[in-house]
Every structure is written in structure tokens, then in C-alpha cells.
MMTF fields as JSON, N, C-alpha, C and O atoms, coordinates in Angstrom:
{
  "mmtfVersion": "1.0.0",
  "mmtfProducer": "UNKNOWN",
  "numBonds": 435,
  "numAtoms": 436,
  "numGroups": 109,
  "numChains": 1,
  "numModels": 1,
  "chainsPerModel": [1],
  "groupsPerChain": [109],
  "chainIdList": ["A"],
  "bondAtomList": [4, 2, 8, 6, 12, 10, 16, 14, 20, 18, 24, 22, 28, 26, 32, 30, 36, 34, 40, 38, 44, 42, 48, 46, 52, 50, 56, 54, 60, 58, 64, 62, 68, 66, 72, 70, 76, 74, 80, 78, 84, 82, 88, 86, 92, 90, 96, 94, 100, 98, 104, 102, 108, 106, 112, 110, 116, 114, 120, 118, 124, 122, 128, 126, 132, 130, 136, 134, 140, 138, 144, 142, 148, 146, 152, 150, 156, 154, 160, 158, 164, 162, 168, 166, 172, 170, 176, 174, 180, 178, 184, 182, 188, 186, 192, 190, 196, 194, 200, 198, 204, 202, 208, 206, 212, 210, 216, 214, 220, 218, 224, 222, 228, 226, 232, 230, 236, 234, 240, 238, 244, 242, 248, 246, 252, 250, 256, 254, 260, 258, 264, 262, 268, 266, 272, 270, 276, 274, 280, 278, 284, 282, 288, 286, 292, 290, 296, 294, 300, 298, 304, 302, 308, 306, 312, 310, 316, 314, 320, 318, 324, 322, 328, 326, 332, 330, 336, 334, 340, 338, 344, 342, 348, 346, 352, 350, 356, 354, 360, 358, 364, 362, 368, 366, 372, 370, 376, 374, 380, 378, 384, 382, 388, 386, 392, 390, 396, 394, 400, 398, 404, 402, 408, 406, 412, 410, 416, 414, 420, 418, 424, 422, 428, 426, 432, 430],
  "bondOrderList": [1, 1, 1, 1, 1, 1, 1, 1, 1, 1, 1, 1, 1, 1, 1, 1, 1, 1, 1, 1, 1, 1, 1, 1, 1, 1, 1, 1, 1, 1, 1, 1, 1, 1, 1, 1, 1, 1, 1, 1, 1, 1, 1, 1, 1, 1, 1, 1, 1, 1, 1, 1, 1, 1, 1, 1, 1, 1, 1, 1, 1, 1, 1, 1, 1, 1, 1, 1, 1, 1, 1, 1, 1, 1, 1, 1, 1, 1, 1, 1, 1, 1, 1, 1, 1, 1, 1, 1, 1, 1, 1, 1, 1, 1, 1, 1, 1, 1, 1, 1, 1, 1, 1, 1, 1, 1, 1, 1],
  "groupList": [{"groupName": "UNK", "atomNameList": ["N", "CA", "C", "O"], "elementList": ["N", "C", "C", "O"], "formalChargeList": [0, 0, 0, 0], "bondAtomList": [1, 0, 2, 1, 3, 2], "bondOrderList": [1, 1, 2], "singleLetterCode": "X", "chemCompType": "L-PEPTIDE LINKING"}],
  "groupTypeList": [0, 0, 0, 0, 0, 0, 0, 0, 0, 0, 0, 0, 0, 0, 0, 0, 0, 0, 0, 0, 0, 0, 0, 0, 0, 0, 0, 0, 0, 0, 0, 0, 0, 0, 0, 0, 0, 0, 0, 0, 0, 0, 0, 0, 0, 0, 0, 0, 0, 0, 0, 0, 0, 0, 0, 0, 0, 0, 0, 0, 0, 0, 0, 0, 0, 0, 0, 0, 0, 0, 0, 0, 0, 0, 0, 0, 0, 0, 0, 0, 0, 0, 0, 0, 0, 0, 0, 0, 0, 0, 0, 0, 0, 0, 0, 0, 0, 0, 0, 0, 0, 0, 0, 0, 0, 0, 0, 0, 0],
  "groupIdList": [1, 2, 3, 4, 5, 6, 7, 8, 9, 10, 11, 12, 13, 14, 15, 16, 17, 18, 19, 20, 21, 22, 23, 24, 25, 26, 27, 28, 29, 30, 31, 32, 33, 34, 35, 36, 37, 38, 39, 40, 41, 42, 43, 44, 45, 46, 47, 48, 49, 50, 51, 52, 53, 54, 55, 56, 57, 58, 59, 60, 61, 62, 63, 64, 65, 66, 67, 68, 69, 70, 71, 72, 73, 74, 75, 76, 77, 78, 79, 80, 81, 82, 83, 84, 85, 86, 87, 88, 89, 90, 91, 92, 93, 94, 95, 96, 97, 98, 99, 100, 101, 102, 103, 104, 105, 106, 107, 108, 109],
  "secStructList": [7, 7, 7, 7, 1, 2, 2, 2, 2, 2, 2, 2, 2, 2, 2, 2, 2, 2, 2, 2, 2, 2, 2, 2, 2, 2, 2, 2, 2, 2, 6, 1, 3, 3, 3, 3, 3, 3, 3, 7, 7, 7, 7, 7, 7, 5, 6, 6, 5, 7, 7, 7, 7, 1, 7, 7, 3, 3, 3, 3, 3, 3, 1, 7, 1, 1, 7, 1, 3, 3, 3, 3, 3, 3, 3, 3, 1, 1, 1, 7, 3, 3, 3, 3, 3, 3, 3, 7, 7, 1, 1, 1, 7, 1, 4, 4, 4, 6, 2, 2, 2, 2, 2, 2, 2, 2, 2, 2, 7],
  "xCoordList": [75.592, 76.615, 76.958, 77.285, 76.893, 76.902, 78.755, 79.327, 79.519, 80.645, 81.183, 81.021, 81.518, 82.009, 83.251, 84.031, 83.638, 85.132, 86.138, 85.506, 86.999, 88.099, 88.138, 88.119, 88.197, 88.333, 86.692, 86.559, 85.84, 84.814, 84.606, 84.432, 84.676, 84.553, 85.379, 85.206, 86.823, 87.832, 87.209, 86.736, 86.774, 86.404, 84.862, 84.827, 83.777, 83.252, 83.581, 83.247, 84.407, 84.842, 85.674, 86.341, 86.059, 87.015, 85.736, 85.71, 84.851, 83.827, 82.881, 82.151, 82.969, 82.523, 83.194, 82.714, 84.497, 85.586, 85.154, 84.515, 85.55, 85.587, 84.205, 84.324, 82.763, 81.901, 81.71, 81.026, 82.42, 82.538, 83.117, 82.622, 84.53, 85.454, 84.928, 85.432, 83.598, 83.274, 81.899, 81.583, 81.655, 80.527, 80.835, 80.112, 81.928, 82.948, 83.282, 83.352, 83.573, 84.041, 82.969, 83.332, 81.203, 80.332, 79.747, 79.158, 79.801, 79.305, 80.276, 79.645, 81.731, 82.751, 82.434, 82.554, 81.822, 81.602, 80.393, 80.219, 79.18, 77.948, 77.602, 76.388, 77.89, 77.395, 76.269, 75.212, 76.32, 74.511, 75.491, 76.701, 73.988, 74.171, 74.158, 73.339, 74.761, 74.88, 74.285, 74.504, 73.256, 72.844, 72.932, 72.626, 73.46, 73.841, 72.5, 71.692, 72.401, 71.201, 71.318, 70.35, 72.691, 73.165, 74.698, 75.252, 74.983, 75.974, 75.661, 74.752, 76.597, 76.203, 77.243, 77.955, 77.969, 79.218, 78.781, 77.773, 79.861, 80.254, 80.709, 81.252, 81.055, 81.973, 81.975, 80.916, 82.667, 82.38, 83.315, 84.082, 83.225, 84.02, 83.863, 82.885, 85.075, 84.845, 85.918, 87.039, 85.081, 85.305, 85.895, 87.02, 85.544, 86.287, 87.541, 88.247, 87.606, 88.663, 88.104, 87.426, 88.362, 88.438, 88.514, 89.492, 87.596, 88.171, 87.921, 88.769, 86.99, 86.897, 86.105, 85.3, 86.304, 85.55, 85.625, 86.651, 84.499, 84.626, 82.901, 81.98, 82.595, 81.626, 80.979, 81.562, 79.669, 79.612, 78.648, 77.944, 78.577, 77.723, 76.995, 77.472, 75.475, 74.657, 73.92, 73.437, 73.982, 73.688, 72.426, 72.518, 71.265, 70.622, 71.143, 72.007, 70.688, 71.5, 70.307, 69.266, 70.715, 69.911, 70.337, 71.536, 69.618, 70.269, 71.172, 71.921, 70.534, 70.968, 69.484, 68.419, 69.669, 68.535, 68.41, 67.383, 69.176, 69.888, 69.764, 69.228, 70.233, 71.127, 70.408, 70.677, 69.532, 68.657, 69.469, 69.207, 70.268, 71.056, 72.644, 72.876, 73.303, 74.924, 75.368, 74.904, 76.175, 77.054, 78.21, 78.717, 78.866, 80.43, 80.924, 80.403, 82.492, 83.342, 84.985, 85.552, 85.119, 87.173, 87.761, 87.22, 89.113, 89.787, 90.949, 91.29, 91.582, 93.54, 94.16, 93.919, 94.734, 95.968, 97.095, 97.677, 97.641, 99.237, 99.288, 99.583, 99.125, 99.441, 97.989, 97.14, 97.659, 96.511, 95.454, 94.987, 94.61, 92.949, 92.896, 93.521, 91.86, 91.019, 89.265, 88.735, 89.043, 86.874, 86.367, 86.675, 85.693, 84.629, 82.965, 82.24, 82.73, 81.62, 80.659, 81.082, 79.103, 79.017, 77.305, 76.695, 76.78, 75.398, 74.533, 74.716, 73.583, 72.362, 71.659, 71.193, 71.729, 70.905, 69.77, 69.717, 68.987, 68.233, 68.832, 68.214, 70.19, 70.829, 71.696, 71.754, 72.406, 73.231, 72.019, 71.475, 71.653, 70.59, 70.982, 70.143, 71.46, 72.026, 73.607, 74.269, 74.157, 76.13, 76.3, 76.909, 76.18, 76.4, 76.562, 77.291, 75.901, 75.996, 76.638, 76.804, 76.993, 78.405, 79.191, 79.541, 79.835, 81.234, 81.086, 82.176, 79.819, 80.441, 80.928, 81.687, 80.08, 80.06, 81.609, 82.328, 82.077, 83.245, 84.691, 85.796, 84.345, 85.273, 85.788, 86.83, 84.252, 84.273, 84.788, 85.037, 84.962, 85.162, 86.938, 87.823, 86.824, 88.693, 89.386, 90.361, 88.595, 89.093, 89.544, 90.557, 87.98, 88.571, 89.474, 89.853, 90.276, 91.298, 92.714, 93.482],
  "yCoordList": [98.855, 97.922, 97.003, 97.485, 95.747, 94.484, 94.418, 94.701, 94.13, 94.08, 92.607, 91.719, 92.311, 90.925, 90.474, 91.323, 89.296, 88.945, 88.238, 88.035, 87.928, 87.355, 87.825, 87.101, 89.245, 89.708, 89.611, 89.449, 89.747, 89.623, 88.348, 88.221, 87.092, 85.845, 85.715, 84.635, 86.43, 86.267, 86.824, 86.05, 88.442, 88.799, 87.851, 87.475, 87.7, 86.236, 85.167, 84.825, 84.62, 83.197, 83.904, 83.004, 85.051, 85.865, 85.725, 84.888, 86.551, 86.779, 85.321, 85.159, 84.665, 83.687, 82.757, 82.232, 82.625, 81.888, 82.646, 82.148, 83.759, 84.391, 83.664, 82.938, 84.289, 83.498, 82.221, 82.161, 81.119, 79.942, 79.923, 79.215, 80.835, 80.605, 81.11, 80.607, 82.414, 82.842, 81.521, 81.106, 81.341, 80.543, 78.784, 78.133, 78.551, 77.553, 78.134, 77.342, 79.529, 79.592, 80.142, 80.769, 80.066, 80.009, 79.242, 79.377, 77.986, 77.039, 76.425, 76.061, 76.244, 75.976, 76.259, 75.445, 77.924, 78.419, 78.445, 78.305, 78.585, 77.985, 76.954, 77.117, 75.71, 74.264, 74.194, 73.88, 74.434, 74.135, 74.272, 74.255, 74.444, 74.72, 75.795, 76.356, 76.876, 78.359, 77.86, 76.964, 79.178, 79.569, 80.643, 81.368, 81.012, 82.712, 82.954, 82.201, 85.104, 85.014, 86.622, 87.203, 87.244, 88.624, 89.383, 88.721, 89.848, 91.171, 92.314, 92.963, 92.762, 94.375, 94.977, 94.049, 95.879, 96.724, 97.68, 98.379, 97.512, 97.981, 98.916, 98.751, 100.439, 100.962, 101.311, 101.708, 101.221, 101.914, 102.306, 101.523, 104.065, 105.19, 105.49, 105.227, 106.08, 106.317, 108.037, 108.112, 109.07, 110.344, 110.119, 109.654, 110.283, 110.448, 109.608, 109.793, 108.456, 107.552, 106.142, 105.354, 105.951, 104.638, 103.049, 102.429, 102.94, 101.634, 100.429, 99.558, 100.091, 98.712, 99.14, 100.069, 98.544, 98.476, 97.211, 96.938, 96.43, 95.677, 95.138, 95.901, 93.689, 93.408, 92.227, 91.145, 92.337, 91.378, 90.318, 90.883, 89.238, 88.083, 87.384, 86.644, 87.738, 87.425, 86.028, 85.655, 85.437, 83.827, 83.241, 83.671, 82.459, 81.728, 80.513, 79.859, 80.105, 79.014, 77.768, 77.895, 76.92, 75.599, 74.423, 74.312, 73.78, 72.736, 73.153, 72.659, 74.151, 74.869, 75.091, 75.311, 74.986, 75.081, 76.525, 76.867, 76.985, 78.75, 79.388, 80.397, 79.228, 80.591, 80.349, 79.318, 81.342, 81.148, 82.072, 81.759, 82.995, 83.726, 84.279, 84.573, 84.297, 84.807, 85.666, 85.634, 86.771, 87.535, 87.509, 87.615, 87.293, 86.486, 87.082, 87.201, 87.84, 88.917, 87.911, 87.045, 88.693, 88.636, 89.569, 90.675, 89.373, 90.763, 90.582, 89.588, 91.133, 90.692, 90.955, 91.878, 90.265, 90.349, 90.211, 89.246, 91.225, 91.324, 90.909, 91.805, 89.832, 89.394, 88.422, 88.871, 87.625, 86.898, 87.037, 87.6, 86.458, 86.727, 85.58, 84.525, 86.233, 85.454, 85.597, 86.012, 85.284, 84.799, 85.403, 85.069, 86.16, 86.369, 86.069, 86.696, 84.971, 84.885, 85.318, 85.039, 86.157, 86.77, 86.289, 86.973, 85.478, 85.187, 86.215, 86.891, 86.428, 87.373, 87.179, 86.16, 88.225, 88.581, 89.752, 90.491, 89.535, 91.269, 92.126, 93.138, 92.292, 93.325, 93.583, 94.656, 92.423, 91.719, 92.141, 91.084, 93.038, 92.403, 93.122, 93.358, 93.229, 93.802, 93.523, 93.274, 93.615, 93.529, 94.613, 94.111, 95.874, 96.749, 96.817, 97.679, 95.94, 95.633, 94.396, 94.039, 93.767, 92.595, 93.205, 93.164, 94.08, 94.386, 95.419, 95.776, 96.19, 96.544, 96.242, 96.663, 95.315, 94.163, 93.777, 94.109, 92.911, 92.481, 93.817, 93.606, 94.576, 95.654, 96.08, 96.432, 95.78, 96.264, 95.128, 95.258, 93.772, 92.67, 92.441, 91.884, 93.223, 93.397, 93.963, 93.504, 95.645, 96.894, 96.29, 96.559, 94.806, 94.314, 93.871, 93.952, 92.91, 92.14, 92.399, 91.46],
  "zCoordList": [40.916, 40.491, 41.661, 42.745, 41.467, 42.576, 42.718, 41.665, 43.722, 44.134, 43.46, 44.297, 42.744, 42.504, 42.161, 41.73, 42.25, 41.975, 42.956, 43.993, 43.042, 44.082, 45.617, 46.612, 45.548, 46.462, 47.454, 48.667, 46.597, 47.619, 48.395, 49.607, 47.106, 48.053, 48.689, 49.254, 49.207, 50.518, 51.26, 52.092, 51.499, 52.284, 53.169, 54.341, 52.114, 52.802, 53.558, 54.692, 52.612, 53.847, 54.75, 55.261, 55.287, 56.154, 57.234, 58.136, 57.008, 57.872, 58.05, 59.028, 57.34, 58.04, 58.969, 59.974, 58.425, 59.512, 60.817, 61.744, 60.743, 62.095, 63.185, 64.172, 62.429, 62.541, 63.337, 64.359, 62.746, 62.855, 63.99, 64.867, 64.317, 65.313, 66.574, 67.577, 66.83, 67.724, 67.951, 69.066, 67.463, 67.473, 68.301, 69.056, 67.846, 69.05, 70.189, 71.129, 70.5, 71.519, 72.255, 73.25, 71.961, 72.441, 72.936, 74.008, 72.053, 72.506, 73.686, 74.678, 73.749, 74.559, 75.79, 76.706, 75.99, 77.313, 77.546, 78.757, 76.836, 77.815, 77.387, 77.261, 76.979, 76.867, 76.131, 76.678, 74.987, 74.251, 72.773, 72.547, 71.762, 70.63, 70.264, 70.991, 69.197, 68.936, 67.466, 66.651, 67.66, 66.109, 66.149, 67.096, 64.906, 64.711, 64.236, 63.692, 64.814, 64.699, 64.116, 63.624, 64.26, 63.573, 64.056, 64.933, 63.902, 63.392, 63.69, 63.172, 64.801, 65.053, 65.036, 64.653, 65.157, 65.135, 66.152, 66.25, 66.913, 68.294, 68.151, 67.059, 68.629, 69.262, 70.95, 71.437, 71.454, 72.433, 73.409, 73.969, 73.705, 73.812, 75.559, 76.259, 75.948, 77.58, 77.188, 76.684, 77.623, 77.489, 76.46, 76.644, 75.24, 73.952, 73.443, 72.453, 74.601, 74.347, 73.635, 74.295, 72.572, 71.846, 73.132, 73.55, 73.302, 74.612, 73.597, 73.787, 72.537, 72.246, 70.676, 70.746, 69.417, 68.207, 67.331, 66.707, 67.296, 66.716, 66.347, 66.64, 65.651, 65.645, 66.57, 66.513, 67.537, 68.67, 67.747, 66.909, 67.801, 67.104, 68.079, 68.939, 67.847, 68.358, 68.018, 66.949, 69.147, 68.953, 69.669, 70.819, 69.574, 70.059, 70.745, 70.16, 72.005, 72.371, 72.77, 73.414, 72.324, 72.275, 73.433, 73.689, 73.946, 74.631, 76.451, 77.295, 76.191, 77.682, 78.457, 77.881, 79.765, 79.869, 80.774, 81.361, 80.762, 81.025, 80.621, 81.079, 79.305, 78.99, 77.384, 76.768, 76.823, 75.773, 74.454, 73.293, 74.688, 73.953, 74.597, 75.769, 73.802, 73.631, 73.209, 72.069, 73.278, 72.465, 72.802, 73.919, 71.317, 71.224, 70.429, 69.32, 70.857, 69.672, 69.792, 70.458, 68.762, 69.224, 69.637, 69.641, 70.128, 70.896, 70.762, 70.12, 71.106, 70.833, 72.215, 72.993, 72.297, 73.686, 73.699, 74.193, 73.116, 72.328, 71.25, 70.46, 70.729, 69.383, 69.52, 68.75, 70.033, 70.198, 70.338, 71.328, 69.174, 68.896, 70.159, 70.265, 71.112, 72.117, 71.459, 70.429, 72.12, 71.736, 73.763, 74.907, 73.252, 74.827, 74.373, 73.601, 75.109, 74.967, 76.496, 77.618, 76.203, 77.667, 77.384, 76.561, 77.858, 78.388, 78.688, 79.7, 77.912, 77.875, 79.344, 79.854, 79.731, 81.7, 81.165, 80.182, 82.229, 82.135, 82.108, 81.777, 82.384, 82.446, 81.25, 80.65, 80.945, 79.892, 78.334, 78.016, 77.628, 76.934, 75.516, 74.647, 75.477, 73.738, 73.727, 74.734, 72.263, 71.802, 72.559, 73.504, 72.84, 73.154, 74.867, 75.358, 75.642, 76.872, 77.379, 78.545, 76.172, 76.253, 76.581, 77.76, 75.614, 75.741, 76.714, 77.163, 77.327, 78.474, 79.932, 80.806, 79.674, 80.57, 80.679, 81.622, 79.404, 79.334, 79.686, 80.185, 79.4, 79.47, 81.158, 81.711, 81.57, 83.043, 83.904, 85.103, 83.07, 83.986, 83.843, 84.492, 82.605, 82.34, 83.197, 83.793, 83.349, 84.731, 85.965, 86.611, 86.366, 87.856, 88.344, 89.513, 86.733, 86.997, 87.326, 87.534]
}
């Protein structure tokens, strides 16, 4: 049985806004063009503690002559959705090594 009705096309344009909104604040921070390229769902735990869950959006980047891929989530900071966008390195190379990345660059501050 296929899911259909009101509620699904909100939840769509929900996830695509979001989409849209990480996808600006990709292009914002490394200077090129973003093409979305997937969706992964994150968790990720430090000794059994919840540190971060969400989904990282993986982007192709065009017009850079750098930086060939992106992964770009949202996060909250008290009440405020922020956008982290983190440039694919050899090291940098999956959603899953964004946000640790990003997590660890949070700890320094």
C-alpha cells in the first residue's frame, strides 16, 4: 500500500526545503555550484552518549576548482537552525566523517 495524501506532500516539500536551504548554505561557503547527490542519516555516539543525529546531504560541487564534493546538515543553537557545510579531504570522505569533523571543531572552540 503506497503512502498518499496531504500529509505526505508536506512532509516532501519539508524535506526538500530543508534540502534547498542546506544546499545555499553550501554553495555560500565553498563558492561553486551544489548538486545534490544523496541522503544519509547520521548518528553519532561518544561512550553511549547521543552527541549529534540527523541527516548529512551530500553534494557535488561545480565551478570550484577545489573542492569537488560537500557535506551539508542543520543543527540548532538554542533556538536556531544554523547550516555546516564541511569540504570533502582524504580524510574528510563520507557524512559520517563531516560531522565528526564538525563536532570536533565545536570541542576546540
Amino acid at each position: 500500500m503506497l503512502w498518499t495524501g496531504p500529509g505526505r506532500v508536506q512532509m516532501i516539500e519539508e524535506v526538500t526545503d530543508r534540502i534547498l536551504n542546506i544546499k545555499c548554505a553550501v554553495e555560500k561557503s565553498v563558492g561553486g555550484i551544489a548538486r545534490h547527490v544523496t541522503s544519509t542519516p547520521v548518528i553519532e555516539l561518544f561512550e553511549d552518549s547521543l552527541l549529534w543525529e540527523g541527516v548529512v546531504e551530500t553534494f557535488d560541487i561545480g565551478c570550484n576548482p577545489t573542492i569537488k564534493r560537500c557535506y551539508g546538515f542543520a543543527y540548532r543553537v538554542d533556538d536556531n537552525l544554523e547550516y555546516a557545510a564541511i569540504a570533502e579531504t582524504n580524510e574528510v570522505n563520507s557524512p559520517k566523517m563531516a560531522v565528526k569533523t564538525f563536532i570536533a571543531s565545536r570541542i576546540q572552540q
